[in-house]
ZAMAR-837509 format. One record per residue (C-alpha): residue in three letters; x, y, z. Coordinates in steps of 0.1 Angstrom, whole numbers, padded with zeros to 4 digits, always signed. Example, Ala and Ser with C-alpha at 12.3 -4.5 7.8 and 13.67 -1.06 7.14 Angstrom:
# residues 2
Ala+0123-0045+0078 Ser+0137-0011+0071 
***
This chain:
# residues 440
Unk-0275+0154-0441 Unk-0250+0151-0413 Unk-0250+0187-0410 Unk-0286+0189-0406 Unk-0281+0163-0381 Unk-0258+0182-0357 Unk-0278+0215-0363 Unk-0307+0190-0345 Unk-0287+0176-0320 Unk-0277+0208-0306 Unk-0307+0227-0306 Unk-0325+0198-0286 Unk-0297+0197-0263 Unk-0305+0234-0260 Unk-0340+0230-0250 Unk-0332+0203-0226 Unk-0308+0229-0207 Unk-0333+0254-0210 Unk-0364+0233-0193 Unk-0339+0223-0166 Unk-0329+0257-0158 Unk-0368+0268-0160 Unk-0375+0241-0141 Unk-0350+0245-0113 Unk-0358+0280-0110 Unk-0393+0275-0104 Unk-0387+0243-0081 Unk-0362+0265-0056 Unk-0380+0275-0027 Unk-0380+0312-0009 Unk-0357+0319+0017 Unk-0374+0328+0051 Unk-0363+0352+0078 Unk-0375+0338+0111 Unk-0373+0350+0144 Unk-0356+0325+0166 Unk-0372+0322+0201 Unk-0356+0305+0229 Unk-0358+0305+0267 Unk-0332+0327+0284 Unk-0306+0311+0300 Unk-0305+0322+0338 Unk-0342+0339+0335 Unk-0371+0323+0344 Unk-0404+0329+0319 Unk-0383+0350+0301 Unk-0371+0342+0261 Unk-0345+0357+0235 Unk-0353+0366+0198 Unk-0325+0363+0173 Unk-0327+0368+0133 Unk-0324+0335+0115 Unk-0329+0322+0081 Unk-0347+0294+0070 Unk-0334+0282+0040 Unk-0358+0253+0021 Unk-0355+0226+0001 Unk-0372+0195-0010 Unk-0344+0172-0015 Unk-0314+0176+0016 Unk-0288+0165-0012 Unk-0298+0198-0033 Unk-0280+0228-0023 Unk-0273+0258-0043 Unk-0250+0287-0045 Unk-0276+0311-0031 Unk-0282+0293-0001 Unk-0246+0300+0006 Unk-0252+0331+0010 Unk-0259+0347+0045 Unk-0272+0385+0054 Unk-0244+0403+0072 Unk-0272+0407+0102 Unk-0277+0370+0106 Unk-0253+0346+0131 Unk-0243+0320+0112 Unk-0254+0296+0134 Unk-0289+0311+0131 Unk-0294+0299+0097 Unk-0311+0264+0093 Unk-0313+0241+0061 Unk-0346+0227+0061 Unk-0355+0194+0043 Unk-0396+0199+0032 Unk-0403+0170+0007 Unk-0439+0181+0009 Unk-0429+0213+0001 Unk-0456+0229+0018 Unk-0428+0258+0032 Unk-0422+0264-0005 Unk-0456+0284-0010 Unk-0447+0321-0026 Unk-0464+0336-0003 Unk-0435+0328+0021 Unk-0413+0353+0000 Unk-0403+0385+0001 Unk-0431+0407+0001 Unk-0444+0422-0034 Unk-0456+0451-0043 Unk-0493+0461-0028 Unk-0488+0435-0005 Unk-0502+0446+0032 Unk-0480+0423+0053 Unk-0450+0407+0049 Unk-0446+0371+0059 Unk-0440+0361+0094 Unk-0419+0339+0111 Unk-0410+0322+0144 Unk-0383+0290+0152 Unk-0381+0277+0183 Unk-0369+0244+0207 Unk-0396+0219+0211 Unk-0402+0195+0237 Unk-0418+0161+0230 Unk-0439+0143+0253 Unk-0470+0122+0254 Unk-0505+0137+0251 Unk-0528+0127+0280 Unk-0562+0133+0261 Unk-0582+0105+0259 Unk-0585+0106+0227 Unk-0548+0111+0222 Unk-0536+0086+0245 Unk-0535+0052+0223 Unk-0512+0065+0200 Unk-0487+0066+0233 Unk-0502+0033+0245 Unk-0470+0019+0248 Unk-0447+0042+0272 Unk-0418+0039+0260 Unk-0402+0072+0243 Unk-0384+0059+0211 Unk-0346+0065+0197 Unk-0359+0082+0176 Unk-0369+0106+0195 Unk-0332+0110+0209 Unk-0322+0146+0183 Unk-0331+0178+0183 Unk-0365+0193+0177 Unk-0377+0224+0168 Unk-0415+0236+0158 Unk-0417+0266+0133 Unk-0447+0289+0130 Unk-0454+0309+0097 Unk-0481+0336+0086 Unk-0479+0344+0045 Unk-0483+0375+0026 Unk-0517+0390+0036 Unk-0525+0363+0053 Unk-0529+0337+0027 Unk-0512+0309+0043 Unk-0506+0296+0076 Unk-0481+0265+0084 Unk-0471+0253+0117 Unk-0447+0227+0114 Unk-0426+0202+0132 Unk-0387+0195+0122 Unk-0362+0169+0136 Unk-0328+0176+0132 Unk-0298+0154+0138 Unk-0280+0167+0172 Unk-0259+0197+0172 Unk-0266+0202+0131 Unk-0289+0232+0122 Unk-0303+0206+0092 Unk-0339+0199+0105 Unk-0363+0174+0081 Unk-0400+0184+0086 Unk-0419+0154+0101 Unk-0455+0171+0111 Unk-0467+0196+0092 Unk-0505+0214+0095 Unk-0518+0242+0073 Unk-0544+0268+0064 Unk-0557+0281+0038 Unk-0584+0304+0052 Unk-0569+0322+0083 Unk-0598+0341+0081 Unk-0632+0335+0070 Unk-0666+0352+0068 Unk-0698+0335+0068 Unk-0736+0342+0063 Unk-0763+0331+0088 Unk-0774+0299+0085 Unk-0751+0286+0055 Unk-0726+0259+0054 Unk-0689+0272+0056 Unk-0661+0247+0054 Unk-0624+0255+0079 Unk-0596+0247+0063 Unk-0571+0226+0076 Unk-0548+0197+0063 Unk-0514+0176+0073 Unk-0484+0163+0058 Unk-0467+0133+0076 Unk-0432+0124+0065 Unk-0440+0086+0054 Unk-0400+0078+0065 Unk-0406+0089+0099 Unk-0415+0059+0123 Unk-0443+0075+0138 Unk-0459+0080+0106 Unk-0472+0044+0109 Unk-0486+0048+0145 Unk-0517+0062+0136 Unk-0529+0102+0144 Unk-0553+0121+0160 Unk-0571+0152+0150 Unk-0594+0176+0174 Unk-0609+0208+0169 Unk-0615+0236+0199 Unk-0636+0266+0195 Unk-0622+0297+0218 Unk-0638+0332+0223 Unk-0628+0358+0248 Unk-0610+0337+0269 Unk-0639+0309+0272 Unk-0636+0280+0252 Unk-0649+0241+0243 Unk-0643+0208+0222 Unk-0662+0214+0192 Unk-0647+0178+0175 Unk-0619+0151+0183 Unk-0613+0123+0165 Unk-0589+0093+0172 Unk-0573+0085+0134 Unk-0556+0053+0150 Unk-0594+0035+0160 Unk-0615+0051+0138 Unk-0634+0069+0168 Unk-0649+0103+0176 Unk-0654+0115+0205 Unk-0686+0118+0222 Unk-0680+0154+0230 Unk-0686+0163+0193 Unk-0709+0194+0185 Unk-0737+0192+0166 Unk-0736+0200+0130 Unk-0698+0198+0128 Unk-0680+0171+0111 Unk-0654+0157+0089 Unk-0651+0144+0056 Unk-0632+0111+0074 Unk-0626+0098+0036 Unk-0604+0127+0027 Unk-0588+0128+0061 Unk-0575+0093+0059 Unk-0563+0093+0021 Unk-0547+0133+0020 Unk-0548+0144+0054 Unk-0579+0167+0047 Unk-0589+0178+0086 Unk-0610+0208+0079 Unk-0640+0211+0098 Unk-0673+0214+0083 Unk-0705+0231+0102 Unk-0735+0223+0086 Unk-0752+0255+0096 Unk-0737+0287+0114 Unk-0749+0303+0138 Unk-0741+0338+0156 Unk-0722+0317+0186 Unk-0701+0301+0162 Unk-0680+0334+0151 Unk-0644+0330+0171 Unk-0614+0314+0167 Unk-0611+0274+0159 Unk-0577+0257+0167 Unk-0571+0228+0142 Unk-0547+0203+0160 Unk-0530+0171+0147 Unk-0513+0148+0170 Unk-0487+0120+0166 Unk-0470+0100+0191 Unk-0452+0122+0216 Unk-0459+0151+0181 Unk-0483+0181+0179 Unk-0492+0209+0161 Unk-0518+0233+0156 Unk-0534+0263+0133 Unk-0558+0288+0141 Unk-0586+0299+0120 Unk-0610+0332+0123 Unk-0645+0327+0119 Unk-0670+0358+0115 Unk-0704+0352+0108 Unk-0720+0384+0089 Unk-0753+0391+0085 Unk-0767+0423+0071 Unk-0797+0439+0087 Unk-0833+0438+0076 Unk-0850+0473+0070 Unk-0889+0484+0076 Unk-0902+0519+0079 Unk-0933+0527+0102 Unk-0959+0540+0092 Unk-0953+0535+0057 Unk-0972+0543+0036 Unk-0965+0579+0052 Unk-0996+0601+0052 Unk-1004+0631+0036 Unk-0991+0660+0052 Unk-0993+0698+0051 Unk-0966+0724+0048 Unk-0950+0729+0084 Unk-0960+0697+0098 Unk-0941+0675+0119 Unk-0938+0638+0112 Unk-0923+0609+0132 Unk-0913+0583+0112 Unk-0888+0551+0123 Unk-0869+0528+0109 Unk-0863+0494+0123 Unk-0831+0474+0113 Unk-0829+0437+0125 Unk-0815+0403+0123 Unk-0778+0415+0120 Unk-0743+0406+0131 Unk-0720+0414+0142 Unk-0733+0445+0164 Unk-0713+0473+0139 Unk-0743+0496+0124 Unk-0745+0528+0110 Unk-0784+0540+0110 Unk-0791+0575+0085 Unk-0817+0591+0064 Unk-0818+0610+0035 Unk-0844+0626+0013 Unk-0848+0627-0025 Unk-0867+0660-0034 Unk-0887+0664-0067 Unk-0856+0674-0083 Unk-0839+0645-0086 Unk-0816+0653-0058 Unk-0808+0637-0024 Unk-0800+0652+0005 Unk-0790+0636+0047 Unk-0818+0648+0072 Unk-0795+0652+0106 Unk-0822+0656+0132 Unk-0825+0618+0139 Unk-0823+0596+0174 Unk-0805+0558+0172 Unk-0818+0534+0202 Unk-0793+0510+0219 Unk-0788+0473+0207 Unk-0814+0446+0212 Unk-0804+0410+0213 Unk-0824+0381+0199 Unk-0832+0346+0207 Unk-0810+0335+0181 Unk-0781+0356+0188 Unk-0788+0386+0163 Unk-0791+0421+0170 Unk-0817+0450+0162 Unk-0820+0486+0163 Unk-0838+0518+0156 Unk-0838+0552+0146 Unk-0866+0580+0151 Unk-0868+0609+0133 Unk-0889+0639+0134 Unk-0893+0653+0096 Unk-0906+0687+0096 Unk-0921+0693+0063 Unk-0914+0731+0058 Unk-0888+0723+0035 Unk-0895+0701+0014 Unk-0915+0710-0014 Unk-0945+0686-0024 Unk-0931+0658-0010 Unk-0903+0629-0024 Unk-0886+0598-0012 Unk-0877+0595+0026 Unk-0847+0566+0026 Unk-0837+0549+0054 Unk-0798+0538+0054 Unk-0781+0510+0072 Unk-0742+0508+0067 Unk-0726+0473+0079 Unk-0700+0452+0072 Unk-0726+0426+0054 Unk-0731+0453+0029 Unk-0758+0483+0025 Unk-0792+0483+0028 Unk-0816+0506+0021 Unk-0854+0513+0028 Unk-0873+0539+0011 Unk-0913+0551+0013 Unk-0929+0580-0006 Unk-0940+0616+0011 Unk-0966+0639-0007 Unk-0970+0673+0011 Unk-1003+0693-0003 Unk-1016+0724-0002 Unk-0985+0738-0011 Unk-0987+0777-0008 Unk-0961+0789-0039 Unk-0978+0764-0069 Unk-0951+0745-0095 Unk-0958+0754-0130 Unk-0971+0718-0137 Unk-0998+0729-0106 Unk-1002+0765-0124 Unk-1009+0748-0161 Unk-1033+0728-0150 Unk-1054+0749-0130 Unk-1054+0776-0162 Unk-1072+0742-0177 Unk-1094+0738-0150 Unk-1099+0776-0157 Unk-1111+0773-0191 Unk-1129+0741-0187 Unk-1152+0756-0162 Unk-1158+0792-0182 Unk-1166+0766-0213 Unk-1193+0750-0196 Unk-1204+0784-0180 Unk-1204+0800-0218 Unk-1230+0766-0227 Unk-1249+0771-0199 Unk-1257+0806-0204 Unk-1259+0802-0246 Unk-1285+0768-0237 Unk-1306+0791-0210 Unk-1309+0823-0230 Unk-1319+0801-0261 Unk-1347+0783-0243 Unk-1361+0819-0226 Unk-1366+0834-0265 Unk-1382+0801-0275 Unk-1408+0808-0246 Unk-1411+0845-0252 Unk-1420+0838-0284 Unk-1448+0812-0278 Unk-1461+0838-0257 Unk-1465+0866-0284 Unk-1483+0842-0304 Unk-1506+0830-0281 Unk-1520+0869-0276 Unk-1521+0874-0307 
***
């Protein structure tokens, strides 16, 4: 019994040191090379980059043996021990890159400089105007892209002066970097924040605001002031929040109710705290694949060696990429492109779509009795296709479906020819006969 007791004892004292080890394996977080970017000293406008390494953890009392250990290419006073008890910098996409990956992650550190926001709707968080010790350390504010672009973080870090061991305070991420859309649907941004609940200006309320920017024009699509409970009047129509989730887990993405074609561009998602802010950027492409129509369709009957102009009209698409083509699918069974088509230029729409055409001139020498005459559009929304039916008669060289049929026809009419003759010749002996009689 006392044997079967220890036997026990050790082999749950075996699975306890194994869950710990699995457990702090799958709890340590990636290490991250960074570029760090500062201003040059003596330059104006211009900056440095230097290789750092960000190494994270989620507790600053843990430590290991491998963060001990730094790449021969790296100053050691480049590399940074950063406290994330959100562990939002812990997302495997952070890692080294894995095989089939497109990217590898990417990575900026630089200095940042506080100061007070003068947006209005920014500006009671700051109502007080006076900068706080706490303030007094150094700051820095680190960008990161994931692995093929799954991820985007942009956090905020105070670190004790003259240590390189920053805590994250601010942090604002993304899980759609980019995101494509159908016309007229609903599609949801991405975008949430982590505030460390230690930090004294995590009680001091926040702000959130969403921009809109497209080839160098931009505007305020939403703000919102977290601290009164206010939006501002500014807000687009159609775009909101869900204010709930925003409040409780720091949910800010942006919902528009229904896209349109002006709403494809980049969206900045921005959090502010006292004297703190940070920002994400999200793509937005709205895609809409064209509708096809053929004119004149039905196609009329034609006749060997005559010329047809038929067009195809592909509208109601975005963005303006299109690729218009034909092709023709012969009795056979088999299709084949028909190159001697024109494409027209674009055409915008009220509503912010595009259109466009293509003629072609289909010369029927070629092409038998007639088939299928397809029209093609190829665009990023996928690939459409319109087809309509072509009969060409009076073909001169007859198909052997056309030859057995008319060797029907053949012997219908030499059948009804045979009766008509057998019926006639009948009736003229019946009469001769009558005839005889009557003279006799």
């Amino acid at each position: 019994m006392t044997d079967f007791s220890t036997i026990y004892k050790l082999c749950l004292l075996t699975v306890t040191c194994c869950i710990q080890a699995c457990s702090s394996s799958s709890s340590r977080c990636p290490a991250v090379e960074c570029w760090l970017v500062q201003d040059h000293v003596g330059r104006r406008g211009a900056t440095t980059q230097e290789k750092s390494l960000l190494h994270i953890r989620t507790d600053a009392n843990s430590r290991d043996a491998a963060s001990e250990q730094i790449p021969s290419d790296i100053n050691p006073d480049r590399v940074f021990f950063i406290t994330d008890p959100a562990a939002t910098l812990c997302h495997q996409s952070l890692g080294p890159p894995t095989r089939g990956s497109l990217q590898k992650a990417q990575c900026e550190i630089s200095p940042f400089l506080h100061q007070p926001s003068t947006l209005k709707w920014v500006a009671p968080l700051t109502v007080t105007g006076f900068s706080p010790v706490y303030l007094q350390a150094d700051w820095f504010s680190a960008a990161l892209l994931g692995l093929n672009k799954q991820l985007i973080i942009s956090s905020i870090m105070r670190s004790p002066t003259a240590t390189k061991e920053p805590n994250v305070i601010l942090s604002v991420r993304s899980k759609t970097v980019s995101v494509q859309a159908r016309l007229g649907k609903p599609v949801l941004l991405d975008c949430g924040f982590w505030v460390d609940p230690s930090s004294p200006l995590s009680g001091s309320g926040f702000a959130v605001e969403w921009r809109y920017q497209f080839r160098g024009k931009g505007r305020l699509v939403l703000a919102y002031d977290g601290k009164t409970d206010r939006v501002a009047d500014t807000q687009e129509e159609g775009a909101t929040l869900d204010f709930e989730g925003l409040h409780q887990k720091g949910n800010a993405s942006l919902i528009l109710q229904e896209t349109k074609v002006r709403h494809s561009g980049t969206y900045i998602c921005t959090v502010h705290l006292p004297y703190l802010q940070v920002q994400v950027a999200v793509e937005l492409e709205i895609v809409e694949p064209p509708s096809l129509s053929i004119h004149p369709s039905p196609l009329p009957l034609a006749v060997p060696g005559q010329t047809l102009v038929v067009q195809c009209e592909a509208s109601g698409f975005a963005p303006l990429s299109l690729e218009l083509s034909w092709e023709f699918k012969g009795a056979d069974g088999k299709s084949r492109p028909l190159e001697s088509a024109s494409v027209t230029g674009h055409r915008q729409a009220w509503d912010g779509t595009y259109g466009q055409s293509t003629q072609l001139e289909l010369d029927t020498s070629n092409l038998g009795t007639g088939g299928e005459l397809t029209c093609v559009a190829v665009h990023p929304g996928g690939t459409r296709r319109a087809s309509t039916s072509l009969s060409v008669i009076g073909f001169g060289s007859p198909s052997i479906e056309d030859s057995m049929a008319m060797v029907g026809v053949a012997l219908v009419l030499y059948g009804l020819i045979k009766v008509v003759s057998w019926t006639f010749s009948s009736s003229g002996t019946d009469v001769a006969d009558k005839v005889e009689k009557k003279e006799k």
